[in-house]
N, CA, C and O atoms as a GROMACS GRO file, in nm:
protein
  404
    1UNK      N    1   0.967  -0.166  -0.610
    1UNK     CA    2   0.863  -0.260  -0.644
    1UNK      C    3   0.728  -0.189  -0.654
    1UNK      O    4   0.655  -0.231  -0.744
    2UNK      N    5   0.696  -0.122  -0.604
    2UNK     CA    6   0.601  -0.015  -0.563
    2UNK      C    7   0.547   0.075  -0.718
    2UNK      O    8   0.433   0.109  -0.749
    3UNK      N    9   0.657   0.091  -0.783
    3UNK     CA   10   0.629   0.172  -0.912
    3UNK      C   11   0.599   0.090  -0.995
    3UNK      O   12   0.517   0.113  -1.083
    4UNK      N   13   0.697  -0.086  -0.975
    4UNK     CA   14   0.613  -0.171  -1.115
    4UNK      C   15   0.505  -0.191  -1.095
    4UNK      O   16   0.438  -0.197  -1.197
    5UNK      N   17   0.424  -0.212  -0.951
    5UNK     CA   18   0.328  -0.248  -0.933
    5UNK      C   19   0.189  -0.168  -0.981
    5UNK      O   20   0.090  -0.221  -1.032
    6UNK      N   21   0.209  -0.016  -0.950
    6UNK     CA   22   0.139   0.040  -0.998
    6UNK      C   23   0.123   0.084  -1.170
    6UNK      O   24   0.040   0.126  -1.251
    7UNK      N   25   0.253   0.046  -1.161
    7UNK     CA   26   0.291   0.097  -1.323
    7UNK      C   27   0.158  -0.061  -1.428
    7UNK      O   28   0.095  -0.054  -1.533
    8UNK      N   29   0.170  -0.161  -1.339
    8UNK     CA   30   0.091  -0.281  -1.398
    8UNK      C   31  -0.054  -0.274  -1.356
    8UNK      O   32  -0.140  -0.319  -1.432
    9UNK      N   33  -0.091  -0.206  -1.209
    9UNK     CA   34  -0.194  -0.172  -1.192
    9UNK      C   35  -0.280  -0.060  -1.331
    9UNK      O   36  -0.368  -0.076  -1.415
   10UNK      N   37  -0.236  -0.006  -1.309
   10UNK     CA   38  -0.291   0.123  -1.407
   10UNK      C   39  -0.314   0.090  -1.555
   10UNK      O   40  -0.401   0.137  -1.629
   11UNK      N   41  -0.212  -0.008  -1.586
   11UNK     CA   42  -0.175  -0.034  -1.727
   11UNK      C   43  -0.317  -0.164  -1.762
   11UNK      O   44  -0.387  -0.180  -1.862
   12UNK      N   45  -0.312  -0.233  -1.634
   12UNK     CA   46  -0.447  -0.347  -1.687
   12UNK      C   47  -0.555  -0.244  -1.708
   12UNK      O   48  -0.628  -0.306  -1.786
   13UNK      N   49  -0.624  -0.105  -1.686
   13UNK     CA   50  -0.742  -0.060  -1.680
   13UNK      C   51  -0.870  -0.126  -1.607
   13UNK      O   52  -0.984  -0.124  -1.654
   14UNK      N   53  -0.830  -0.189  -1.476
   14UNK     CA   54  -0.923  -0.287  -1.410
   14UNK      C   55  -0.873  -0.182  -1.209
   14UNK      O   56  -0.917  -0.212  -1.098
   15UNK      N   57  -0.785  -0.081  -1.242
   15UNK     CA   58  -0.773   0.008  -1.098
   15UNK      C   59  -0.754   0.134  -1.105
   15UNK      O   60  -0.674   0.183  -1.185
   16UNK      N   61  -0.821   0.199  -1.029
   16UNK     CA   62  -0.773   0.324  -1.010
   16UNK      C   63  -0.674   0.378  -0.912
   16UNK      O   64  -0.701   0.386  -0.792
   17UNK      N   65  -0.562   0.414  -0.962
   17UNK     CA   66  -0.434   0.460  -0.887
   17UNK      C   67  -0.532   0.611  -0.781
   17UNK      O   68  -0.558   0.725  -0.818
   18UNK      N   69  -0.559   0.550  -0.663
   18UNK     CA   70  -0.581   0.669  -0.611
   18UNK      C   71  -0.511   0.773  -0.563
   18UNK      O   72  -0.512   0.895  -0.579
   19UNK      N   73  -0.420   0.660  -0.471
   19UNK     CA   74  -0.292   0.760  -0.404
   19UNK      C   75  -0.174   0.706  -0.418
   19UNK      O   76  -0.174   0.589  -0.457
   20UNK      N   77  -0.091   0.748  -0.401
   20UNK     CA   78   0.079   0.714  -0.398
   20UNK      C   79   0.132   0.802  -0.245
   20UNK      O   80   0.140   0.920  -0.214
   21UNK      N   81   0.153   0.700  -0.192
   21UNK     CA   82   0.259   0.713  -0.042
   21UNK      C   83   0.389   0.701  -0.114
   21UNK      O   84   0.426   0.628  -0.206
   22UNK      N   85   0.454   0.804  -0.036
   22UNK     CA   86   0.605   0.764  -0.010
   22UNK      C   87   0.730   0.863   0.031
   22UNK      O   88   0.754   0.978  -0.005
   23UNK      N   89   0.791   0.786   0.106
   23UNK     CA   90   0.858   0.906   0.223
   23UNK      C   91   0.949   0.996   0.160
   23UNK      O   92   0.965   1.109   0.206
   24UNK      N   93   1.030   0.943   0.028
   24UNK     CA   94   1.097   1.049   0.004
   24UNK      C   95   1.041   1.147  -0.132
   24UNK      O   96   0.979   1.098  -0.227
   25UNK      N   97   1.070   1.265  -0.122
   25UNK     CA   98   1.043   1.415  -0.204
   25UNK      C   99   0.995   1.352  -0.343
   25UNK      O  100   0.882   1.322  -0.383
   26UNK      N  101   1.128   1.343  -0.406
   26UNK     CA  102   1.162   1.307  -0.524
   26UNK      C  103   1.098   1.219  -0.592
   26UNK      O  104   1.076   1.265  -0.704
   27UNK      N  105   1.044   1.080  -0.575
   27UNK     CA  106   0.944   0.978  -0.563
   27UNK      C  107   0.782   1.010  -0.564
   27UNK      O  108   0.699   0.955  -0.636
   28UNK      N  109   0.762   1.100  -0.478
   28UNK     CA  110   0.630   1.164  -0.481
   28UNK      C  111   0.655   1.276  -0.610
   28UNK      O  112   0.573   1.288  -0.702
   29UNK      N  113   0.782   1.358  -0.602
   29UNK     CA  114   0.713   1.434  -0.718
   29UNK      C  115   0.732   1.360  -0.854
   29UNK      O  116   0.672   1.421  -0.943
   30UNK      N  117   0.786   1.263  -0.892
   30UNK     CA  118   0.805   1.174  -0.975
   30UNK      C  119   0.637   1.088  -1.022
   30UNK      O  120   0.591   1.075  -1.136
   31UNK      N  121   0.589   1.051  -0.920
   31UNK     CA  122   0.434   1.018  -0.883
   31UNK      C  123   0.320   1.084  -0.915
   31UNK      O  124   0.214   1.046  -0.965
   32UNK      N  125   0.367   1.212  -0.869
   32UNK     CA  126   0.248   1.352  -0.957
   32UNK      C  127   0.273   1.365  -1.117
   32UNK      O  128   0.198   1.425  -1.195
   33UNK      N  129   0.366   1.313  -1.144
   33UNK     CA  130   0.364   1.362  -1.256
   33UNK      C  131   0.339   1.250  -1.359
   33UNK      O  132   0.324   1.294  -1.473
   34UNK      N  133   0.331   1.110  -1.346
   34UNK     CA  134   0.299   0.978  -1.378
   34UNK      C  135   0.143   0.952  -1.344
   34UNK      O  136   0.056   0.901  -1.416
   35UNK      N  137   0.133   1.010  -1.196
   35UNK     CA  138  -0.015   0.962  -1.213
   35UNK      C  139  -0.072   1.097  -1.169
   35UNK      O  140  -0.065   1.127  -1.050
   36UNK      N  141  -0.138   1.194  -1.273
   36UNK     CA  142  -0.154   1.343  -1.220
   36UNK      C  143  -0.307   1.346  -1.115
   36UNK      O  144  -0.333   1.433  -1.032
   37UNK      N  145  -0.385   1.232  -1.146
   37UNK     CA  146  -0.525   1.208  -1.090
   37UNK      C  147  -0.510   1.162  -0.936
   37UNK      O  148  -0.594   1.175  -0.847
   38UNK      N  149  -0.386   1.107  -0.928
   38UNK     CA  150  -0.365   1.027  -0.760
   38UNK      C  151  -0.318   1.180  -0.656
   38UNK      O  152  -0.255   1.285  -0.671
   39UNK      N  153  -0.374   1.126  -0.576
   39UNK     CA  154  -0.334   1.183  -0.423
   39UNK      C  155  -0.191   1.136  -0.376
   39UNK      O  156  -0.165   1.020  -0.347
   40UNK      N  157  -0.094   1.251  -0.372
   40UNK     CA  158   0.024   1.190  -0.382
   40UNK      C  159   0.050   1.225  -0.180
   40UNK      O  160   0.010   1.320  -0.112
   41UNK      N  161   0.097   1.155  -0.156
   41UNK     CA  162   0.113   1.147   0.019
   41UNK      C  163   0.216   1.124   0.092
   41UNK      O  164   0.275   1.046   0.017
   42UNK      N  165   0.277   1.133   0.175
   42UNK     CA  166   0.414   1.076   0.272
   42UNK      C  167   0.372   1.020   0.381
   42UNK      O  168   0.458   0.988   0.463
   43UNK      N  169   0.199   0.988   0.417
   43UNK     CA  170   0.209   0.935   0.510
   43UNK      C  171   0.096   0.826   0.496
   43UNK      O  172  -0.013   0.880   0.477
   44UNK      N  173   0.090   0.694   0.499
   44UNK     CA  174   0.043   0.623   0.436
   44UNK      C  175  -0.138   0.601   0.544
   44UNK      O  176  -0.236   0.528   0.531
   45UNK      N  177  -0.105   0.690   0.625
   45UNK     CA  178  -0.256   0.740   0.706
   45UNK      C  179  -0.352   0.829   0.688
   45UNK      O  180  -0.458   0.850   0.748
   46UNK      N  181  -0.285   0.898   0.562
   46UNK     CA  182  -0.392   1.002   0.485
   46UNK      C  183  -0.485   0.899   0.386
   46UNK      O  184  -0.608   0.897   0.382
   47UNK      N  185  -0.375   0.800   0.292
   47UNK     CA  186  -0.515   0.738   0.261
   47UNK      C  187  -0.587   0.619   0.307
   47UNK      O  188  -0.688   0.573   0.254
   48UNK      N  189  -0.507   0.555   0.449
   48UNK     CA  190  -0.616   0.453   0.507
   48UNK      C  191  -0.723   0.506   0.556
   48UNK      O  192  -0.827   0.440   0.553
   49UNK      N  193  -0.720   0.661   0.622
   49UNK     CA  194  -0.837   0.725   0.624
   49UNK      C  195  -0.971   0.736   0.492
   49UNK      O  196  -1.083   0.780   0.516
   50UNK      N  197  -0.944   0.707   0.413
   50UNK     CA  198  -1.001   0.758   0.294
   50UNK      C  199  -1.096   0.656   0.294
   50UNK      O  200  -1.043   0.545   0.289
   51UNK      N  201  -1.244   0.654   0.298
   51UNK     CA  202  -1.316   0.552   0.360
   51UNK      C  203  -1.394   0.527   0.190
   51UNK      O  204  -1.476   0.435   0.182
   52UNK      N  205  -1.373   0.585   0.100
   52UNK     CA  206  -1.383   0.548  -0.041
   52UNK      C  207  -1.279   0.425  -0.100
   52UNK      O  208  -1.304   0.350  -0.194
   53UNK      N  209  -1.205   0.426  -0.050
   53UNK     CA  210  -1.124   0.270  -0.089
   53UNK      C  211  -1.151   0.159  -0.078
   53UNK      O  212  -1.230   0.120   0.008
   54UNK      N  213  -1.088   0.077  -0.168
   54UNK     CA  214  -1.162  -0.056  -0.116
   54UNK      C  215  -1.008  -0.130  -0.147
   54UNK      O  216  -1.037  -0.248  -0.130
   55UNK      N  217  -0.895  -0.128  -0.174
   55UNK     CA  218  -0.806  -0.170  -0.174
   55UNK      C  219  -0.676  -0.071  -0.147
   55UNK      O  220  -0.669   0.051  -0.162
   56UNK      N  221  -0.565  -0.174  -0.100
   56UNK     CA  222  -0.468  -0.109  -0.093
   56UNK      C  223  -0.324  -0.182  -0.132
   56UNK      O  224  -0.316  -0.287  -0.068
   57UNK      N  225  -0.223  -0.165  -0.206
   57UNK     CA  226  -0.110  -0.240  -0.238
   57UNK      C  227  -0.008  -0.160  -0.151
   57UNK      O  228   0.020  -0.040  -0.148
   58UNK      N  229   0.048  -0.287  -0.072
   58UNK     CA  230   0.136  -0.237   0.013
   58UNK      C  231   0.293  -0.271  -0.047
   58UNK      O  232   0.314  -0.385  -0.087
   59UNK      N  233   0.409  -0.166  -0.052
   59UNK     CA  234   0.479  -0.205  -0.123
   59UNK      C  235   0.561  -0.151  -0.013
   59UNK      O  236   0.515  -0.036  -0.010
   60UNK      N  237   0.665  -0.156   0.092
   60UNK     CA  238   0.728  -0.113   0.172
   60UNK      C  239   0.842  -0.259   0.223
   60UNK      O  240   0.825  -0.380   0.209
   61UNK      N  241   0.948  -0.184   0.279
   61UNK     CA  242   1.051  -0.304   0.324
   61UNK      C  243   0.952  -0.352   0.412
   61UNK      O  244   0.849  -0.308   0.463
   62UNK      N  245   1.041  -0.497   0.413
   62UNK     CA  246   0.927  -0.618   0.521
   62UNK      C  247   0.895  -0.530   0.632
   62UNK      O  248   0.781  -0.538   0.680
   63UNK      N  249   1.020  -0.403   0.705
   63UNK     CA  250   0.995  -0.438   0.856
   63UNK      C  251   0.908  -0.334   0.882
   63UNK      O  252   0.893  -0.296   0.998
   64UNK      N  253   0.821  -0.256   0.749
   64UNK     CA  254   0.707  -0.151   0.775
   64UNK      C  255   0.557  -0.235   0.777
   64UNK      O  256   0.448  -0.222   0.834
   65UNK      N  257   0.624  -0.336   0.674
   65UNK     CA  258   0.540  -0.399   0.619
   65UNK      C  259   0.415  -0.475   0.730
   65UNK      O  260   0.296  -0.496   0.704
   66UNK      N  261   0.468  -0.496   0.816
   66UNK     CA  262   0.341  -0.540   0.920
   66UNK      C  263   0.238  -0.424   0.939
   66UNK      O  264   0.128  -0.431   0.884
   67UNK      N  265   0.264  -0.347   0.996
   67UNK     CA  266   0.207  -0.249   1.026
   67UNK      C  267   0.136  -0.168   0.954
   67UNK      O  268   0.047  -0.101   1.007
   68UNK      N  269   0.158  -0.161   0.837
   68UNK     CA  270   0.104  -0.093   0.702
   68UNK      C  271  -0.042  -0.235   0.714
   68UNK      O  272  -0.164  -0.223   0.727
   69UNK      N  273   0.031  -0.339   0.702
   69UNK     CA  274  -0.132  -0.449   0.668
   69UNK      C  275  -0.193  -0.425   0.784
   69UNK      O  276  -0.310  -0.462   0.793
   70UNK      N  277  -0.140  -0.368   0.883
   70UNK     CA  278  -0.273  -0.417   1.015
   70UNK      C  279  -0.356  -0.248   0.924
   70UNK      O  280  -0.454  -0.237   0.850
   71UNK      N  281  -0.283  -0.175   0.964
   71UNK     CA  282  -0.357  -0.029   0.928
   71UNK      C  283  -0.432  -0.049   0.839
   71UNK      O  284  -0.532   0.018   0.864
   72UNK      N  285  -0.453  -0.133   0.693
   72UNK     CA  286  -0.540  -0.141   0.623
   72UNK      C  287  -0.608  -0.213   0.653
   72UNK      O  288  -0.727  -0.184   0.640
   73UNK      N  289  -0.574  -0.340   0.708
   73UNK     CA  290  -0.704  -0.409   0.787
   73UNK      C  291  -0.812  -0.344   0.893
   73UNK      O  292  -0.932  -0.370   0.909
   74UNK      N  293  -0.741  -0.268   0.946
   74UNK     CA  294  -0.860  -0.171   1.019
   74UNK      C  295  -0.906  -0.077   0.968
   74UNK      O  296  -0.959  -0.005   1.053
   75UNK      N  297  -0.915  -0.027   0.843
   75UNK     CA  298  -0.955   0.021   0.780
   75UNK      C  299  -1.045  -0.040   0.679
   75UNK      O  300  -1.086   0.024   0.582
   76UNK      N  301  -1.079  -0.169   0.702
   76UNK     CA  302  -1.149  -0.269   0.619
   76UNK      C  303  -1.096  -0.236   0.484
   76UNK      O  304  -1.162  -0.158   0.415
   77UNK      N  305  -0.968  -0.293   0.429
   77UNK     CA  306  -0.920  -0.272   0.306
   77UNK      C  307  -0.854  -0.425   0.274
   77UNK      O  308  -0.796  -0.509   0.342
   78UNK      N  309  -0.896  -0.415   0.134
   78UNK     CA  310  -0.842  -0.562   0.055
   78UNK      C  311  -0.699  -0.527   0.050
   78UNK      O  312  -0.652  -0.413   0.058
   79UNK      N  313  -0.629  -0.649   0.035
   79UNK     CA  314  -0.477  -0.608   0.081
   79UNK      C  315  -0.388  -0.679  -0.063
   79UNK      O  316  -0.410  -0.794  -0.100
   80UNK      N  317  -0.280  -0.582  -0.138
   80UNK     CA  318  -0.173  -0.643  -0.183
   80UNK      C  319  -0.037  -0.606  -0.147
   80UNK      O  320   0.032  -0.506  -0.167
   81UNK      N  321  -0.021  -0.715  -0.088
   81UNK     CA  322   0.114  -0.696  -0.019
   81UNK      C  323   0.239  -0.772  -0.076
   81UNK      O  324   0.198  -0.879  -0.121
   82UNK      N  325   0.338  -0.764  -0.087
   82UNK     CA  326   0.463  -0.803  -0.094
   82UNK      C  327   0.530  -0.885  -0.015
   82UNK      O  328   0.549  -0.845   0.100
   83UNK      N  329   0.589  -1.042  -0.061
   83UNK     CA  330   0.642  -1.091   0.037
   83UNK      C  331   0.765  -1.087   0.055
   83UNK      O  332   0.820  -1.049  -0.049
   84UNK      N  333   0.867  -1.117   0.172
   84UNK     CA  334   0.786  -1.191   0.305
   84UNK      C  335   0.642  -1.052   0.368
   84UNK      O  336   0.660  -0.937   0.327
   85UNK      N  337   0.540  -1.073   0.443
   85UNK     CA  338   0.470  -0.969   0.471
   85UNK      C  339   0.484  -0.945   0.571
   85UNK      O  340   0.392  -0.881   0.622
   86UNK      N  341   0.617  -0.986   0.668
   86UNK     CA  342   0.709  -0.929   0.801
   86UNK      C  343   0.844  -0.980   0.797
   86UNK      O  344   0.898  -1.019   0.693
   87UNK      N  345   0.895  -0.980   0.908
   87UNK     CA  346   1.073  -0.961   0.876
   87UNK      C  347   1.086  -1.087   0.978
   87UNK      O  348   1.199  -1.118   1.015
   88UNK      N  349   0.978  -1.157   1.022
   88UNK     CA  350   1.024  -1.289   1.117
   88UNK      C  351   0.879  -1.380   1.111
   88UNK      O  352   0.766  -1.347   1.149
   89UNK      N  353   0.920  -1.492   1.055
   89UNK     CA  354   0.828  -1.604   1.048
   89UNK      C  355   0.668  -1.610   1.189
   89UNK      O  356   0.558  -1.663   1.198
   90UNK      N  357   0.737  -1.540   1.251
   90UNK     CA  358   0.650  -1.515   1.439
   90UNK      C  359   0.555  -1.405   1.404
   90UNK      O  360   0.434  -1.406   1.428
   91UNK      N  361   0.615  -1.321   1.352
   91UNK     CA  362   0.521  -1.160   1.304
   91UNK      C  363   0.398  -1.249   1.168
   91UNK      O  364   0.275  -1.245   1.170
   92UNK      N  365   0.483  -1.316   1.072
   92UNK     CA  366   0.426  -1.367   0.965
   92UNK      C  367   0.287  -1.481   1.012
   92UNK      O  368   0.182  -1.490   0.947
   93UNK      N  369   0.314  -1.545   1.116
   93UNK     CA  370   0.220  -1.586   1.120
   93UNK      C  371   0.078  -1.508   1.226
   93UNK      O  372  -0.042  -1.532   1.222
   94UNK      N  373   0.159  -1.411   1.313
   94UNK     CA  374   0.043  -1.341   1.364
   94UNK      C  375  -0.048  -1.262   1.287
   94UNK      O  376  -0.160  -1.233   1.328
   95UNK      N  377   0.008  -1.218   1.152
   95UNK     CA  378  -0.030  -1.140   1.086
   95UNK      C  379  -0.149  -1.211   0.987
   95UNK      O  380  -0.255  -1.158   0.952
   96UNK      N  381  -0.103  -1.333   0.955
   96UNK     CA  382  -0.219  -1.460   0.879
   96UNK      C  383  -0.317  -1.464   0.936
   96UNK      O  384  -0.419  -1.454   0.868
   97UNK      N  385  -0.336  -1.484   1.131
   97UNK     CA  386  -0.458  -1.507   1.208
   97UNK      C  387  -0.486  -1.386   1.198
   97UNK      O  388  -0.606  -1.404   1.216
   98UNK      N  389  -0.476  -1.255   1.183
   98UNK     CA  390  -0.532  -1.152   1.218
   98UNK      C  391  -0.583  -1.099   1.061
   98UNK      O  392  -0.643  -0.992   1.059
   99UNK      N  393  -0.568  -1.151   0.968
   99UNK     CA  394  -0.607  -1.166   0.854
   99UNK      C  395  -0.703  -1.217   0.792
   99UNK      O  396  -0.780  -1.164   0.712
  100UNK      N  397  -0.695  -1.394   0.857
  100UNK     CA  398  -0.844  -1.475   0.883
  100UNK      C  399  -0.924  -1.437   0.979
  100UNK      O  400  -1.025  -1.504   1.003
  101UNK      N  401  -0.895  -1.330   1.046
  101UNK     CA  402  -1.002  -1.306   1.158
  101UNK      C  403  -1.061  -1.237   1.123
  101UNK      O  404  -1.156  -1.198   1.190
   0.00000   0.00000   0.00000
């Protein structure tokens, strides 16, 4: 989901693909070579550090998926995430208040 997303990001001309996370080899070098301008990464804490961002699309199975949104939320980052945006209705809604907060 992760590649259409960016593949539609890039394609409107309204984002800049900065970085591409992702754990396996092949995928990242697949990534460098699609988007040669992005920061290609395996750990999705090289670019919540990156205090030039202002968004982040989170594309990971549900059960990373919490944790990836808090990390960009503390990183004051606009969030696109994928649903469900946790793996249990209990996580899903802690994750809403800590969202409106």
């Amino acid at each position: 989901m992760g590649q259409k997303l960016t593949t539609e990001f890039a394609r409107s001309g309204l984002w800049e693909i900065a970085y591409v996370c992702d754990s396996h080899p092949a995928a990242r070098e697949h990534a460098h070579s699609v988007y040669p301008g992005a920061t290609i990464v395996d750990d999705p804490a090289k670019a919540f550090a990156d205090k030039s961002l202002h968004a982040a699309a989170l594309c990971t199975h549900a059960d990373g998926r919490a944790e990836q949104i808090r990390a960009a939320l503390r990183a004051n980052l606009h969030i696109v995430a994928e649903k469900p945006i946790a793996v249990s209705p209990e996580t899903e809604w802690e994750l809403v208040n800590e969202i409106e907060a």
